[in-house]
N, C-alpha and C positions, 0 to 999 in steps of 0.2 A: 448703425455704428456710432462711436463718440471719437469726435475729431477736434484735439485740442490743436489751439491755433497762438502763437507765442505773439503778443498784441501789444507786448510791451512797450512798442515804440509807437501806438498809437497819433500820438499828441505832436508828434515830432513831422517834422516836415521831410517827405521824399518818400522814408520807407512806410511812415503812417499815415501817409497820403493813398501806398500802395494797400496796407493792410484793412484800411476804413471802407475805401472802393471795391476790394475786390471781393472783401466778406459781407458787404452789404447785398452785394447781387448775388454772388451766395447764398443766402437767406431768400433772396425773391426764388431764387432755383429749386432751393432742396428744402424740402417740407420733413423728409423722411430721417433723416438723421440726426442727431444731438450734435451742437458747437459748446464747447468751454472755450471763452477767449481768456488768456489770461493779460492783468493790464497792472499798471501801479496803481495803489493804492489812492494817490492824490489825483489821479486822471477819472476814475472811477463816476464820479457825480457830472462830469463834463462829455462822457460819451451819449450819444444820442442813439446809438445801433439797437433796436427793438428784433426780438422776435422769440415766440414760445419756443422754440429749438433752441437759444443762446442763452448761456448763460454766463455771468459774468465771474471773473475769478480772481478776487483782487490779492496782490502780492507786494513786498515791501522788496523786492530785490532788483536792483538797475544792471545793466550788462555791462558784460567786462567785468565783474569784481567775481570775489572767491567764494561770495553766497550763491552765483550762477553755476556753479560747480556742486557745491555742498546741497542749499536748503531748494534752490530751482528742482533740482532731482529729485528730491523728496516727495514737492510740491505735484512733480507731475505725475509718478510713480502712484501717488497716494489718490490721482484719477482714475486709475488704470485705462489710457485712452485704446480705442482700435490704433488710432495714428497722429503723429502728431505733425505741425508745421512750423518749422523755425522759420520764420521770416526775414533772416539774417543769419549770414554767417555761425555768430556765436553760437552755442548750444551746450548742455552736460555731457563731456564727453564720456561721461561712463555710465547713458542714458541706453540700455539693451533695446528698448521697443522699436518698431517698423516709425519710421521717421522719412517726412521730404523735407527740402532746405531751398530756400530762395538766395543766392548770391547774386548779390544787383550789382557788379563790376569787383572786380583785380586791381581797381587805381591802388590800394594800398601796397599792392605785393610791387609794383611798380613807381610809384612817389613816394619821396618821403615827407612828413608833413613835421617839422621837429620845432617844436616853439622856443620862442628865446628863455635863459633862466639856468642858473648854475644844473642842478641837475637836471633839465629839462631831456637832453639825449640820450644819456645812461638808462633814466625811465624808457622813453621814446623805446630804444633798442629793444630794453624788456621786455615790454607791451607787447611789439613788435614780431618777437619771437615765440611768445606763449600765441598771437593772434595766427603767425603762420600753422601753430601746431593743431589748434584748434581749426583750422579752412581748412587743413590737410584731411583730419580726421574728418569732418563732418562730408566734403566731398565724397569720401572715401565708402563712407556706411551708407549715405542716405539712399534710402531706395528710389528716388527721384531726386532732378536737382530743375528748379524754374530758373531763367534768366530772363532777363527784358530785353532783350537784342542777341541778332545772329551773331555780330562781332562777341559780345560776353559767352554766349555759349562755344564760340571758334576759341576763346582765349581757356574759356576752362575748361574742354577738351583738350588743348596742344599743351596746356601747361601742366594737366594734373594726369596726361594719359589715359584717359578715360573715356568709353567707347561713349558716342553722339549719341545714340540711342536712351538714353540715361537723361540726358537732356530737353527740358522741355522750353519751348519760350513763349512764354505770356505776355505780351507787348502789357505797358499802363495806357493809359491816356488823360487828355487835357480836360480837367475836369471846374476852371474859374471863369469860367463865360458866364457863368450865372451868379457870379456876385455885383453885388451894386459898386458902384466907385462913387467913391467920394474922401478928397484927399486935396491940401492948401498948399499948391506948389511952392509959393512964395515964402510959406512958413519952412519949408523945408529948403529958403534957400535955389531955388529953383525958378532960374528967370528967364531964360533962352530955350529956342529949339534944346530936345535932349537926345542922346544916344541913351540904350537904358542898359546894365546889367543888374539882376535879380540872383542873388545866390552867396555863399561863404567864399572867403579869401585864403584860401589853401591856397598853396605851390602850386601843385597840380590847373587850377582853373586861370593862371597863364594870363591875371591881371596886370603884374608890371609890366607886363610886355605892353596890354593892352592900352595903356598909360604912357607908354612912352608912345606908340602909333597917334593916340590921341594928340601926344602935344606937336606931333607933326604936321596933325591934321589942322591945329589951331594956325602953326608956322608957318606950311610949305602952302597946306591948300585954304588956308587963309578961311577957312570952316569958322562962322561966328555960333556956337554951338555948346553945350555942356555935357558933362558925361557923369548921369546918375548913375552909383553903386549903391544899390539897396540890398541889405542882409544885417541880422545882426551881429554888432560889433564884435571881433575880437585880439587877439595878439598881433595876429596877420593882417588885420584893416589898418592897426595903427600903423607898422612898416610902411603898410602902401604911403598912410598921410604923409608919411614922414618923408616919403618920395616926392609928393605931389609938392609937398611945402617945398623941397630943393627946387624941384621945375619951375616955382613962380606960376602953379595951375590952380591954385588955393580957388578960385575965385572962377573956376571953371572944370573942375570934378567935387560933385558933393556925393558924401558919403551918408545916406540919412540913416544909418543903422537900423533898428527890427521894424519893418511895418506892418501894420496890421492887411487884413485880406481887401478890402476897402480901400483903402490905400494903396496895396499894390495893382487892384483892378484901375485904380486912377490913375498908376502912374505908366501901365500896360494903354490904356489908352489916350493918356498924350504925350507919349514918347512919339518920336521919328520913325527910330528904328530902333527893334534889339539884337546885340552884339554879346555873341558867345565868345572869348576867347580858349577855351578848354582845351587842354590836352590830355584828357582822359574822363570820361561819362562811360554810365551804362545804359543811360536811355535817353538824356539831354530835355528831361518836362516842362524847365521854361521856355526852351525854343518854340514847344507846343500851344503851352498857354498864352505867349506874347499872339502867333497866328488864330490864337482864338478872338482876339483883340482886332484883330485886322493886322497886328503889326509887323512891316516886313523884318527875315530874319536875315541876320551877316552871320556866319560864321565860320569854325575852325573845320578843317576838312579831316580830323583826329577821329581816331575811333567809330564809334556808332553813328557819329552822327551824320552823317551822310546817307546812312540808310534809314534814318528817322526823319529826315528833314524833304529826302527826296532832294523833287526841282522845284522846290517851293521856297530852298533859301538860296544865296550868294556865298560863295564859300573862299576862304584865304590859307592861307598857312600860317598855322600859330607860332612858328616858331621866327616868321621872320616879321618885324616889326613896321618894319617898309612896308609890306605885303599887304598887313592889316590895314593898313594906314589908305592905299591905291587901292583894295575895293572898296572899302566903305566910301571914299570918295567917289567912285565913279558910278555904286548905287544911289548916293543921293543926289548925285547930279541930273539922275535921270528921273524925271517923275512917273514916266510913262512903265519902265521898268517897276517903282513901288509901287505901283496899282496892281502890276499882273504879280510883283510877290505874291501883295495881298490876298489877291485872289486865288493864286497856287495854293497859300497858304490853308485858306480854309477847306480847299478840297484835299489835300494832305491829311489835315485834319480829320475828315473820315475814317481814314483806316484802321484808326484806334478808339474803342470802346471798352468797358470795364467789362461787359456783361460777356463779352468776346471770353475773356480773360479769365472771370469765372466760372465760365461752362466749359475751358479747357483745365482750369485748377481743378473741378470739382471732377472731372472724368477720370484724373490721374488719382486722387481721392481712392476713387472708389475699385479702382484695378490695383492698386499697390494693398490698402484692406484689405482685397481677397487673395493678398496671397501668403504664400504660409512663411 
């Protein structure tokens, strides 16, 4: 059969982290089938994914705009796939073929993420509205739906009524243990023990809180310490600075913006500890990757991730800032508890593999193709 696979977000960190891993084992699996992935056009020469089954299918359209509707349908119609795999939410909703869809969390049906800017909300709202109609539809038709956690699948069943059975979940996993590190702390600013957070500065991921616990942690528990935010820069990193500049923490949270893979494997292993504050994931992969580090994790007791993290991390409540503030204190007070993190950590670790992942993608694959 030909199974196109929507690859557009290849290049992109999270879900083309999902789509890179999970179609690469893919490809070790299935000999017998044709893959079309489609990808953009400027990603094209920077993929590395070999195999005489794939074939590449470059496209000049990015998601969310009104050519994913129009010229996307075209493009894929003009395949005629057996089946195809959105990898995301999005999709042509006036796309008739057998289709599954991967929704990797509901944070948006539930945060709002509204940047500053005269029209910024009015947009916001719009978006907003056409994205609900679009997750409505696409839950609604696809003949499968993947999630990365039992909480994402609990949430798109109670919320969209839709029978469990329909649902499948493909855990991701940690997949930067095997990058080199090498990374100038000092150039970045970076001169103390560190607390690390790795990821974007949305509402949702419950930074200022984290920020305020921190400068408790520098006050009440007298913690000589700094607090790395690494991601790249945006609307919502400047707010936080423009926090941190009021607290007088300038000089004790550094922001280093986009780091390379290298980089962040350097700064995964001389961090302390890493510190989730999140009040909404669908699968939490830096808390993964830092335990691939050795490094122990803190984090928020929200959503999935307590069922991802096991007893491998220390868990708080994101919503109260004190809270954050007294565990993180009283894990790093202990040395003898960061060892057995660590160690939880890496057996944790175990239970999530891509190839897991693939041979459960690929088996719905082939039961939803044969049917009529």
């Amino acid at each position: 059969m030909k199974i196109l696979i929507d690859g557009r977000w290849i290049k992109q960190t999270g879900i083309g982290r999902y789509i890179s891993h999970m179609l690469e084992q893919i490809l070790l699996l299935d000999t017998k089938n044709d893959y079309v992935l489609l990808v953009r056009e400027k990603d094209v020469d920077s993929i590395t994914l070999k195999a005489d089954n794939l074939t590449l299918l470059p496209v000049d359209i990015d998601w969310y705009g009104l050519k994913e509707q129009t010229k996307l349908l075209k493009v894929i119609n003009a395949q005629k796939p057996d089946l195809v795999h959105f990898t995301n939410f999005n999709f042509p909703i006036r796309y008739k073929g057998k289709f599954v869809i991967t929704i990797h969390d509901l944070t948006l049906l539930h945060f709002k993420n509204v940047r500053k800017g005269m029209f910024s909300r009015p947009l916001y709202f719009a978006k907003d509205q056409v994205m609900r109609a679009v997750l409505h539809r696409g839950i609604n038709r696809a003949r499968a739906i993947f999630t990365p956690t039992e909480y994402v699948k609990e949430d798109v069943a109670s919320t969209y009524r839709i029978r469990r059975n329909k649902i499948i979940v493909t855990h991701e996993a940690a997949d930067l243990a095997y990058q080199r590190s090498r990374i100038d702390l000092e150039e970045k600013g970076i001169n103390k023990p560190f607390l690390l957070y790795v990821g974007n500065a949305y509402p949702h991921k419950n930074l200022e809180r984290l920020i305020i616990a921190f400068g408790e942690l520098v006050t009440k528990y007298l913690l000589d310490f700094q607090l790395v935010i690494a991601g790249k820069k945006d609307d919502f990193h400047v707010l936080l600075e423009e926090e941190v500049e009021k607290a007088g923490l300038q000089d004790r949270v550094v922001f280093t913006g986009y780091v390379k893979d290298v980089e962040l494997a350097g700064l995964y292993k001389s961090a302390t500890a890493y510190v989730f504050p999140s009040l909404s994931e669908g699968f939490g992969l830096p808390g993964l990757e830092a335990m691939s580090y050795g490094l122990p994790v803190i984090s928020s007791n929200a959503t999935c991730l307590p069922e991802i993290y096991g007893d491998a991390a220390k868990y708080f409540n994101p919503r109260s800032s004190h809270n954050i503030a007294k565990v993180i204190s009283q894990v790093l007070a202990d040395k003898s508890l960061l060892e057995k993190m660590t160690k939880k950590g890496y057996t944790q670790l175990k239970k999530y593999n891509w190839k897991k992942t693939a041979n459960t993608t690929l088996g719905v694959y082939e039961r939803i193709a044969q049917q009529r």
